[in-house]
N, C-alpha and C positions, 0 to 999 in steps of 0.2 A: 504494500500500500504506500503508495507517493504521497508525505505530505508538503502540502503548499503555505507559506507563512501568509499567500494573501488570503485563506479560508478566513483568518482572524479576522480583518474586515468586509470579507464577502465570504460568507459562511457557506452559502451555494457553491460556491467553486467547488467544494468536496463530492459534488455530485458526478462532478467530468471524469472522462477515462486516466487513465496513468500517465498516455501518452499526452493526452491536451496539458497536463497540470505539469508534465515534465517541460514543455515546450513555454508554457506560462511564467515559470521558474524561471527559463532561463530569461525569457524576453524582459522579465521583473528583474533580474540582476542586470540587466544589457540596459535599463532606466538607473540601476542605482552608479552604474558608470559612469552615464552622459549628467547624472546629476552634479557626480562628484568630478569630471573634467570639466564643467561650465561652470565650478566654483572657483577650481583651479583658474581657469580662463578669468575670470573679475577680478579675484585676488590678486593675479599678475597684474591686469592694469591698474589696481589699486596703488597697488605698492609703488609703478613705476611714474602715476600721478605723485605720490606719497615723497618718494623719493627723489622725483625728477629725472628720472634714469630715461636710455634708451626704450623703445617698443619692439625690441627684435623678440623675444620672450611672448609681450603680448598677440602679437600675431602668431606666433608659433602653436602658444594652448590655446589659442580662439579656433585655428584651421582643426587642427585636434579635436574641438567639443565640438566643431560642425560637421566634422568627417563621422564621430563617431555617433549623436545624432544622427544623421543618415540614414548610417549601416542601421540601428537599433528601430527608427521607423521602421526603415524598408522592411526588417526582417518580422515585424510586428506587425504589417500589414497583409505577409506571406502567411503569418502563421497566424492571424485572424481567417481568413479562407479558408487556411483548413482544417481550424476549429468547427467553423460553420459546417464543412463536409463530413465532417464525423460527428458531428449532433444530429444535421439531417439524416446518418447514416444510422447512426445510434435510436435515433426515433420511428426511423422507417420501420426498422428489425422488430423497436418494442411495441410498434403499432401492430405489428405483421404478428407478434407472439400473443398480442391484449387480447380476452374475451369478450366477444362481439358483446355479450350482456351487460358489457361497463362502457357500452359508445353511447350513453345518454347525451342528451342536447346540451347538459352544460361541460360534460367532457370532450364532445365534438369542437362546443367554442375555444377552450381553453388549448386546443389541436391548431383550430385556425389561428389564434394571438400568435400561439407559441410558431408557426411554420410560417405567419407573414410580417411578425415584428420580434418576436422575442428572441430568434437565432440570427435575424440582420441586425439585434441592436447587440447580441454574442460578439460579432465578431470584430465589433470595437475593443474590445478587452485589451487585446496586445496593444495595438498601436497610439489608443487615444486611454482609456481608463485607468491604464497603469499607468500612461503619465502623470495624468491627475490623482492617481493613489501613494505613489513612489517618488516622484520628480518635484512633485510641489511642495509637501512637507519635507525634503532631503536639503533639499537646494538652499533654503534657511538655514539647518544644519551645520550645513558642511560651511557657508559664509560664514558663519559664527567664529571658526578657527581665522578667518582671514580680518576678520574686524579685532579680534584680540592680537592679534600680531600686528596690527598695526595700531592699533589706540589704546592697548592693554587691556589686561583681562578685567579692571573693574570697570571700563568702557561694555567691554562684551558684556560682563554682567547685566549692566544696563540694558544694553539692546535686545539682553535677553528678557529680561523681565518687562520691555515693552511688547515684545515679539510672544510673550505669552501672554497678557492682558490683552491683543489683538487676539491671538487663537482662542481667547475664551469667547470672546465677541461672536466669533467663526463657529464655536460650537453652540452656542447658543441659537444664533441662525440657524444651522444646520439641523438643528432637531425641533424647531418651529416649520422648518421649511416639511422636514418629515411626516412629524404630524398631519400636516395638510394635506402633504401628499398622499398618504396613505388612501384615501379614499378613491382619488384617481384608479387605482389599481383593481379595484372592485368594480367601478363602473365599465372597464375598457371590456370585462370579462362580459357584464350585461350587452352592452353596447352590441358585441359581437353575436354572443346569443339571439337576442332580439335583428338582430339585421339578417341573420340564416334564416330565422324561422319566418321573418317576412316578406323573402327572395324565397323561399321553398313553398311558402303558401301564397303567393301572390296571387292567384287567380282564386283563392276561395275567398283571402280577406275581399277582395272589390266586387267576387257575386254577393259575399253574404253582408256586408258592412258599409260597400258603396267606396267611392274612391276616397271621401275625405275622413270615411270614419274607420276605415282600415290604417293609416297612416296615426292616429292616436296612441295605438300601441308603445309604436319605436319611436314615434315622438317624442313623448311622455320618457323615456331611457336615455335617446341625447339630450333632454334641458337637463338630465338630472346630471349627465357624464358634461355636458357645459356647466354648469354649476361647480363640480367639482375643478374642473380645470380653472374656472375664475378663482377658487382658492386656492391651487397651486400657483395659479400667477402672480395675486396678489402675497402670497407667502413668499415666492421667488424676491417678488418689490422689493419687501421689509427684509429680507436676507443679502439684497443684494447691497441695499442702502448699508444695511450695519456693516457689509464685507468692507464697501468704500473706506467708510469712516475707521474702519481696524484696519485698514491698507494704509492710513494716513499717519495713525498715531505715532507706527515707530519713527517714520521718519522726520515727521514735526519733534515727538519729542526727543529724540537723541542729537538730534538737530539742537535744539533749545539747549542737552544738558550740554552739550561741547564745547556751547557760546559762553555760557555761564560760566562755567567750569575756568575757560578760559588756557589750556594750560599748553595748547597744542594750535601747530600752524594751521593758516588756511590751504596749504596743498594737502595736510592731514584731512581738514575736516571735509573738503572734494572728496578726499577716497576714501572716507565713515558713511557720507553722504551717498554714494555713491555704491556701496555695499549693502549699506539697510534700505538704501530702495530698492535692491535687485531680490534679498532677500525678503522685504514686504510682497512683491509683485504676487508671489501665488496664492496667496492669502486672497485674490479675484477670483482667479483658479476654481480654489475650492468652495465656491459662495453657493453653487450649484451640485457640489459632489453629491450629497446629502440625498437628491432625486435623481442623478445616475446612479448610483448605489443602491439604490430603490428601484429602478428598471430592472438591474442586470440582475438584482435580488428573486424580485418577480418573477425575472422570466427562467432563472434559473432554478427557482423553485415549481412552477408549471413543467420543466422539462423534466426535473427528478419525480411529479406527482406523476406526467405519462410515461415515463423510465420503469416506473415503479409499481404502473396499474397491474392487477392482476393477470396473469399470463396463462396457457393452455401450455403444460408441461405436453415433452412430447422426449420417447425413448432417442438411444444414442442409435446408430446408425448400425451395429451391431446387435443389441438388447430389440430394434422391433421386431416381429412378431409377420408373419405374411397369413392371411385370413384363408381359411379351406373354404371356398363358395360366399355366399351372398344371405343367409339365412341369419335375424335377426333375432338374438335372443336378450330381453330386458326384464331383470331378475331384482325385483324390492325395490324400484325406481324411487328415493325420496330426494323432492327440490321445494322443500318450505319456499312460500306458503300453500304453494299452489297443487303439487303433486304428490301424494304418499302412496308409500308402498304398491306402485303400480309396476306388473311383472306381466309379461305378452312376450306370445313367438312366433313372429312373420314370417315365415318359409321361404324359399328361396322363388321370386316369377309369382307370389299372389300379388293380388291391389286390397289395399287395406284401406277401409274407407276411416275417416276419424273423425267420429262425430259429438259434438257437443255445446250447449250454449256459449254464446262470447266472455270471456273471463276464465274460463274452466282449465286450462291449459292445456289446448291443444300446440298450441305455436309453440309455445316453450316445450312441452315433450317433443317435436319435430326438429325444432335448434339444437337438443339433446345428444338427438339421432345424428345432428352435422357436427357434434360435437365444437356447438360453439360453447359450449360450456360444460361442467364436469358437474354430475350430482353430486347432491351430498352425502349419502348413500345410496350402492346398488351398483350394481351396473350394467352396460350397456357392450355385449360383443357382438360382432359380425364375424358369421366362418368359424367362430369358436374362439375370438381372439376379443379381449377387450379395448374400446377403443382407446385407453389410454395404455394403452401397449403397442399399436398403429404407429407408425409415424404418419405425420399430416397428411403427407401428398398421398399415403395409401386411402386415406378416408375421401381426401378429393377427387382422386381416380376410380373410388368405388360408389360415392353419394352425388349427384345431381338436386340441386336445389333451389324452389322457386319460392320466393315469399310473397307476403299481401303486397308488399309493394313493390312495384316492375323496377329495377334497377335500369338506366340505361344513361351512357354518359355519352359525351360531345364528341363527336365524329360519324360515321357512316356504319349503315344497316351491318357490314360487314365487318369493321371494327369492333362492335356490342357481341356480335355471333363466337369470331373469331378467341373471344378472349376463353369459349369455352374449349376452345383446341387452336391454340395459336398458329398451329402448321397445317391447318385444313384449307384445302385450296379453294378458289373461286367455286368451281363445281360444287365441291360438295357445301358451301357454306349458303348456294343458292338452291341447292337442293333441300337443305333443311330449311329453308326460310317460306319454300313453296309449302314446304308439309304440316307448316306451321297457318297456313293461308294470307302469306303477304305476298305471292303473287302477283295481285293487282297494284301493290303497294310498290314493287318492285319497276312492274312493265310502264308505272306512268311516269319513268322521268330515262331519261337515257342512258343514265349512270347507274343504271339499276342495281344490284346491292352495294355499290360505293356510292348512292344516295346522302346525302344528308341528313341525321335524325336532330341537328338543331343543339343548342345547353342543353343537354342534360335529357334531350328526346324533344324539345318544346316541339319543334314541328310535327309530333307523330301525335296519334289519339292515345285515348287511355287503353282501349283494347290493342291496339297496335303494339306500344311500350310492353305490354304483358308478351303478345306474341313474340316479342325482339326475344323476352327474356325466358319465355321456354325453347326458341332455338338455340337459344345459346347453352342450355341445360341439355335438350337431346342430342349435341354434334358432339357433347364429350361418351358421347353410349357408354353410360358409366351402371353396372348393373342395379345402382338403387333410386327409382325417379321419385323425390318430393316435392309436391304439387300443393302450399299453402295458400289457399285463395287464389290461384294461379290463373282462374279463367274470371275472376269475379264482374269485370267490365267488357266483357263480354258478349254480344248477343244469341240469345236461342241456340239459332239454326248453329251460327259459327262454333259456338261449345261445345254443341253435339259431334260436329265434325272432329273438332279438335279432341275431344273426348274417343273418339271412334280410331282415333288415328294413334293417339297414345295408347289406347288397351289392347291395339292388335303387336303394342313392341313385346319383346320377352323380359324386358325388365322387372323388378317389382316394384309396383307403384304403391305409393302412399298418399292418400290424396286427404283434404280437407275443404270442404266445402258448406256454404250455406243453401242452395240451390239445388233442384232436380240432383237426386245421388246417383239415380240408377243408370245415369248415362255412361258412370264411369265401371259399371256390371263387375261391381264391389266380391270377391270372394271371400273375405274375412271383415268385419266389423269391430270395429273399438268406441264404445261410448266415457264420454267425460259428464261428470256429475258437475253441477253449478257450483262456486266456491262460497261457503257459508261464512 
């Protein structure tokens, strides 16, 4: 385990891989360099103000702190990218491992924050937050030793106990500016919530609420998320004002004690003056840390919550298990609240009809079956094998699955099909589209199934979007077809068809319906009781 000294001030940081926080490390030493070569660099010219001396020296450590500057960006901007590449890399995976059961609406938004703001404001870290974490409190620091070397250490004293009377000012600000902030951070999560769900319902808000009382919702979420940014702004104000006025003090007053004092020349008090301004300067810097620190915070604790969401264990590569046939056996089934001790054995090629009022859990014992989730007692094998002994792609190449709601994302009829066999050629991904009856849907445009289905299917119907998505289910002829609510937008005649054309495959079908059962000439029956 790699640890990083900047966890201390950004406690998130412990959430990143080894390699991010090795690369962190170093980029945070390559700042406390350029801090301590850019002191050196004033120092020089101080002294040689101080002194009278030649400038061969000061340009020498100035080229020094700008060369090495530089290099320490540059390589803080290298290694912010591919930070960023292995958080989206690290997210992909732990998206790809989470259980579909924990992609609720508010863990979807917290997906969007996190993949459209919170790893492009990540890969600032090297090049720009560890300046302002390492560079701007050091650089103070290290002058310290250049102002005692030249005005003496009860001079330094002084400059120090102005330069800490200013940093008190700074944290003061700083945790008025936090407070404030804080609430930002809850809104951005609303915000993004509220704007999916009224981009995913857009056509129900404006049939069923009309155009101006649909938009009340998300309205009503940004005055609140406006609201709170007028309070980060107005806190920034008040933080930034105080930062001024503690930027000002050391140098008015050690200015003031040196005149008094009297004891030292005017080319000295040039290069006192001249030091504690340079040393004041970050103290601007940091007037703002307080709400970056509070971003990179956020967003680094939303990565560790999706890092961390629970995951669908799956055997090593050697430890799975390969299933003898397609016969489903589910022994003591319990998934509080919804499901107890329910135990059923599907045979290999029947159609299992599954019926029961809405609530009762039918769709969750079908998710069961895709192993999007694990029960909490019981379980579930196929072939004789459990499916938590399977590895994934075994259960994906055995189970076919269609939910109540048609999935279909942005590109062409063939794109949607395809994703159920990526190396299915034209032929066959138009032949499954015919047998699905998009036919017509096909021959009306010239691009026929490289069509167009629109964001997310907008240009297709509701029944259409369904047929997209059982051809895409039957081009993987995977031997188990689940069919929840799969024809429900549907008309009559086409269901029966589609009905008629699915029960002549040799698959075994599992079907769930509200509608005419018997079109799907059910061989086995499963009823669910209402949930009390």
């Amino acid at each position: 385990m790699i640890f990083s000294p900047l966890s201390a001030v950004v406690p998130g940081l412990s959430a990143l891989s080894e390699q991010a926080l090795k690369r962190l490390n170093a980029i945070g030493a390559g700042w406390v360099v350029v801090s301590f070569c850019e002191a050196v660099a004033y120092v020089t010219l101080a002294l040689a103000i101080a002194n009278q001396a030649s400038g061969g020296w000061v340009l020498t450590n100035a080229l020094l702190a700008v060369c090495v500057t530089v290099i320490v960006t540059r390589a803080g901007f290298i290694s912010g990218a591919r930070l960023a590449g292995d958080l989206y890399t690290s997210l992909g995976n732990a998206l790809a491992d989470t259980k579909l059961s924990w992609f609720t609406e508010a863990f979807r938004a917290k997906v969007s924050v996190l993949a459209g703001q919170g790893v492009p404001g990540l890969m600032s870290i090297p090049a720009h937050q560890l300046q302002l974490i390492l560079h701007a409190p050091l650089l103070p620091l290290f002058l310290m030793g250049g102002i005692g070397l030249i005005g003496g250490w009860s001079v330094a004293v002084v400059a120090g106990l102005l330069l800490g009377g200013a940093l008190t000012l700074l944290v003061f600000a700083q945790r008025k500016l936090k407070f404030v902030d804080g609430e930002r951070q809850q809104h951005e999560l609303e915000v993004a919530q509220a704007t999916r769900e009224f981009i995913d319902h857009l056509e129900l808000l404006k049939t069923a609420a009309g155009p101006k009382r649909s938009m009340e919702r998300i309205e009503s979420t940004w005055r609140a998320h406006e609201r709170a940014l007028a309070k980060t702004n107005a806190g920034a104000l008040v933080a930034t004002f105080i930062t001024s006025v503690a930027a000002m003090i050391p140098v008015i007053g050690l200015t003031g004690f040196l005149i008094l004092d009297g004891s030292i020349g005017s080319a000295q008090l040039l290069a006192l003056v001249l030091l504690i301004s340079r040393a004041s300067a970050p103290l601007e810097e940091l007037a703002l840390l307080g709400a970056h620190i509070n971003d990179l915070q956020a967003g680094l604790d939303r990565y560790k919550q999706i890092a961390d969401a629970p995951a669908v264990s799956e055997p090593s590569a050697d430890e799975a298990r390969t299933p003898q046939g397609s016969r489903i056996e589910v022994v003591s089934l319990n998934y509080p609240p919804i499901l107890h001790d329910l135990s059923v054995e599907i045979p290999e090629g029947c159609h299992l009809l599954v019926q029961g009022p809405s609530g009762s859990g039918k769709t969750t014992f079908l998710e069961l079956l895709a192993r999007f989730d694990d029960p909490a007692q019981g379980a579930i094998r196929m072939g004789g094998v459990a499916l938590q002994g399977m590895s994934y792609k075994q259960i994906v190449d055995r189970i076919a699955y269609v939910g109540q709601e048609p999935i279909v994302f942005t590109g062409s009829i063939a794109d949607n099909i395809r994703l159920g066999k990526p190396l299915a050629t034209d032929a066959e991904v138009e032949k499954v589209a015919r047998q699905v009856l998009l036919g017509t849907l096909i021959d009306s445009s010239e691009l026929g199934i490289e069509r167009a289905v629109g964001h997310n299917g907008a240009l297709l119907s509701g029944g259409e979007r369904q047929r997209v998505a059982l051809a895409r289910a039957l081009i993987k002829n995977a031997p188990v077809l689940i069919l929840d609510e799969a024809t429900s937008a549907l008309d009559e005649k086409t269901e029966q068809e589609i009905a008629l054309m699915v029960g002549a495959l040799p698959q075994t079908l599992i079907v769930v319906t509200h509608r005419e059962s018997s079109i799907w000439l059910p061989s086995n029956r499963l009823s669910f009781e209402a949930v009390q």
